[in-house]
C-alpha positions as a Markdown table, in Angstrom:
| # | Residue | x | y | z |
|---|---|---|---|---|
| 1 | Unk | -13.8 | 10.1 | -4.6 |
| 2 | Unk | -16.4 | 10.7 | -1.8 |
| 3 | Unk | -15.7 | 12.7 | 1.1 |
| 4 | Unk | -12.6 | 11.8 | 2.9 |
| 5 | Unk | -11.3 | 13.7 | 6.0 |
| 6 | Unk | -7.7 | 14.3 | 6.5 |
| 7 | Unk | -5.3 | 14.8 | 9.2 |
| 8 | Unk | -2.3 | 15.7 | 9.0 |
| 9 | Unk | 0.4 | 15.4 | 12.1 |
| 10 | Unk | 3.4 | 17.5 | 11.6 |
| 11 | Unk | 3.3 | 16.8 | 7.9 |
| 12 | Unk | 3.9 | 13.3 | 8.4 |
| 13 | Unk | 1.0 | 11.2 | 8.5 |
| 14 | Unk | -2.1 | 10.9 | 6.5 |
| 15 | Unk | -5.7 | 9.6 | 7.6 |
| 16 | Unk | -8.2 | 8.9 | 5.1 |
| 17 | Unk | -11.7 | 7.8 | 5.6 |
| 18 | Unk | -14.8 | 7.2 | 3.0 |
| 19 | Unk | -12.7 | 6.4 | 0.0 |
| 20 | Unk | -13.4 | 4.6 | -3.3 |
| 21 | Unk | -10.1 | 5.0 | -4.5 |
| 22 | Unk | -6.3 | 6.6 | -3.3 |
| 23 | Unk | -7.0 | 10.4 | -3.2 |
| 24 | Unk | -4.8 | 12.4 | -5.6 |
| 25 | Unk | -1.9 | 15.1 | -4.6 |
| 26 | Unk | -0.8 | 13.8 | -1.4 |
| 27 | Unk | 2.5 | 15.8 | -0.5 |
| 28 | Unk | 5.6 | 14.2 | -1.7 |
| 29 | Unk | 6.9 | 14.5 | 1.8 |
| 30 | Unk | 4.7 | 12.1 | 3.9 |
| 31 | Unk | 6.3 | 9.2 | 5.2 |
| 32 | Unk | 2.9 | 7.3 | 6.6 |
| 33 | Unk | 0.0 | 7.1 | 5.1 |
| 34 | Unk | -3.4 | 5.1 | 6.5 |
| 35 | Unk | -5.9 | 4.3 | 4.1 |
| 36 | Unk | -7.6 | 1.5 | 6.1 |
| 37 | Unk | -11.2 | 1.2 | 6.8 |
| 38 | Unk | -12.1 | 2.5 | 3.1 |
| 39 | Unk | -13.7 | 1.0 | 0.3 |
| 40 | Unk | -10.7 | 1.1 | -2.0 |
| 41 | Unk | -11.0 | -1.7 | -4.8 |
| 42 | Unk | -7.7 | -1.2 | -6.7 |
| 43 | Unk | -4.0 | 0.5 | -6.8 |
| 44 | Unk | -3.5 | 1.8 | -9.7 |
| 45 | Unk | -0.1 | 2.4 | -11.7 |
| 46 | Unk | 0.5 | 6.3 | -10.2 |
| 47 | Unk | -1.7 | 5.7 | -7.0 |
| 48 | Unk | 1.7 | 6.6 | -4.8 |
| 49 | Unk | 3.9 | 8.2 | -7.8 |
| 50 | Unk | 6.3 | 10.5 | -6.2 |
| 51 | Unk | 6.2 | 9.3 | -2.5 |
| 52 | Unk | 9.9 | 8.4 | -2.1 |
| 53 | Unk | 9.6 | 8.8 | 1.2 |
| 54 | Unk | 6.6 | 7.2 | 1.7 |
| 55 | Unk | 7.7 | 4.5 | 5.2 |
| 56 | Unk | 4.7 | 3.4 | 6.0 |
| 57 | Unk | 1.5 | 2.4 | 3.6 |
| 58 | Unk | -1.2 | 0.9 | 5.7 |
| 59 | Unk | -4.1 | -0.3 | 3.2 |
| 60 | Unk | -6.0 | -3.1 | 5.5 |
| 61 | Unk | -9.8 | -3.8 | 5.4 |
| 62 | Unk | -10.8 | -2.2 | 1.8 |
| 63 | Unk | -12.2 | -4.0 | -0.9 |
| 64 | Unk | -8.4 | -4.3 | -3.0 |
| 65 | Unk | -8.6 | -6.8 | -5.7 |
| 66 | Unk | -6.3 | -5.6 | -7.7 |
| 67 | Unk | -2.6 | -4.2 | -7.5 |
| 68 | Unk | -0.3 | -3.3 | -10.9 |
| 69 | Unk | 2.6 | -4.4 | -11.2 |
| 70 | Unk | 4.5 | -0.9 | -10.7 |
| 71 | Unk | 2.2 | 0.5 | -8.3 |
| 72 | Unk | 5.1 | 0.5 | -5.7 |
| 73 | Unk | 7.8 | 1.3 | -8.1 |
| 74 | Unk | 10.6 | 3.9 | -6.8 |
| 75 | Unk | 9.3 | 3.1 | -3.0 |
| 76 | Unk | 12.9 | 2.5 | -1.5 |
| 77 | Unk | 12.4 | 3.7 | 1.9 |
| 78 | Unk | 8.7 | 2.0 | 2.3 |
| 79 | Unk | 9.6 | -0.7 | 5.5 |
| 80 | Unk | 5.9 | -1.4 | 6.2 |
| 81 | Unk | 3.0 | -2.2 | 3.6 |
| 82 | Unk | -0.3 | -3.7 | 5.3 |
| 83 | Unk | -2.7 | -5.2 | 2.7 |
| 84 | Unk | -4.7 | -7.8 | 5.3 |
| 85 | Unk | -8.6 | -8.2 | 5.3 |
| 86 | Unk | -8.8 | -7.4 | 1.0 |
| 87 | Unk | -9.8 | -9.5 | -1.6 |
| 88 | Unk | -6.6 | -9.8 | -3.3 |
| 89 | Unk | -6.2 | -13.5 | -5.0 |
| 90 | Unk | -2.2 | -13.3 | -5.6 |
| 91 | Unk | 0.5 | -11.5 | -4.0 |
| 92 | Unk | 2.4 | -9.3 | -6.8 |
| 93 | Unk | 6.0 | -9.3 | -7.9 |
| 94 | Unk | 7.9 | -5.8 | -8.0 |
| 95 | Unk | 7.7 | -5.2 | -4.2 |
| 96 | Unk | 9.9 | -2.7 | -2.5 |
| 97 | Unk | 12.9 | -4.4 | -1.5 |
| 98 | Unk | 13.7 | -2.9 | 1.8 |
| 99 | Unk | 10.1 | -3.8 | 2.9 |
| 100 | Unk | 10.7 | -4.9 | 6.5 |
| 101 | Unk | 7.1 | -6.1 | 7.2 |
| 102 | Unk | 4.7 | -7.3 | 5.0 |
| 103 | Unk | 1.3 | -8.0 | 5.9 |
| 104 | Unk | -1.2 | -10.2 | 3.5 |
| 105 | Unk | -3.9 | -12.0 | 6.1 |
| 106 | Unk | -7.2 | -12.8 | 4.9 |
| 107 | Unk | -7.6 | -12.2 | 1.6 |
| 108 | Unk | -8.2 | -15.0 | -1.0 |
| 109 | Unk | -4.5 | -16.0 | -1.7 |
| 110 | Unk | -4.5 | -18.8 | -4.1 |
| 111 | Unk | -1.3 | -17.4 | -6.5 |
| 112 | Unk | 1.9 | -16.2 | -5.5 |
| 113 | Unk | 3.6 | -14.6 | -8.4 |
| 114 | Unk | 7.3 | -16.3 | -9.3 |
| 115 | Unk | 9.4 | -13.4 | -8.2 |
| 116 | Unk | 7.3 | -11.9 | -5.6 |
| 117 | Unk | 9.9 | -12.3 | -2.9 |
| 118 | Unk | 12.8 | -11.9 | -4.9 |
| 119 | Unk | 15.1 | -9.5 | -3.3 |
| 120 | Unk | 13.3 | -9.0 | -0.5 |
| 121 | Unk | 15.7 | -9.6 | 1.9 |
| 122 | Unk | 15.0 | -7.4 | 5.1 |
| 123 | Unk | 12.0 | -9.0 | 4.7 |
| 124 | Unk | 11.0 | -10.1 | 8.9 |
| 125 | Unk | 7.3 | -10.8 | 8.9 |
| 126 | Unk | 5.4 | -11.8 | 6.6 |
């Protein structure tokens, strides 16, 4: 990873800056956490593991082509996930289901897997 600089707010939010990829150890208790702005290329399998709380994952303007399938496994209370401005070519199945807002603008969306909406249903913008 290259330098990043972190701030913390109460223990609730997480700022990242000068990234290659999603830092490690991040406290099991955030419920935000802004990656934007970094040069992140791809969320791997245990990128988030353990952040049940996680609410809020905003991941806009990297360089994400990639996403596996369980990346977001076990993230029940995440309501928000912004992936705009990536170069993400399909939007992946196995995506929270009590994702209120999910945001996928400019990238190069030319596959939508089967089930990538299935269950989805508090689902208000997408």
């Amino acid at each position: 990873i290259l330098g990043f600089n972190l701030d913390c707010n109460q223990g609730f939010m997480f700022l990242f800056s000068g990234l290659i990829s999603v830092p490690e150890k991040i406290p099991e208790d955030t419920v935000m956490i802004d990656l934007q702005n970094n040069d992140i290329t791809e969320i791997q399998e245990d990128d988030f593991k353990g952040l049940n709380k996680l609410y809020g994952l905003f991941l806009n303007n990297n360089k994400i082509s990639k996403i596996h399938p369980k990346a977001f496994r076990n993230m029940d209370h995440l309501r928000l996930l912004y992936l705009s401005y990536n170069l993400l070519t399909e939007i992946p199945a196995n995506l929270p289901p009590n994702i209120i807002e999910l945001r996928f603008h400019e990238n190069n969306i030319n596959r939508i897997q089967k089930d990538a909406f299935k269950g989805l249903r508090k689902l208000h913008v997408l």
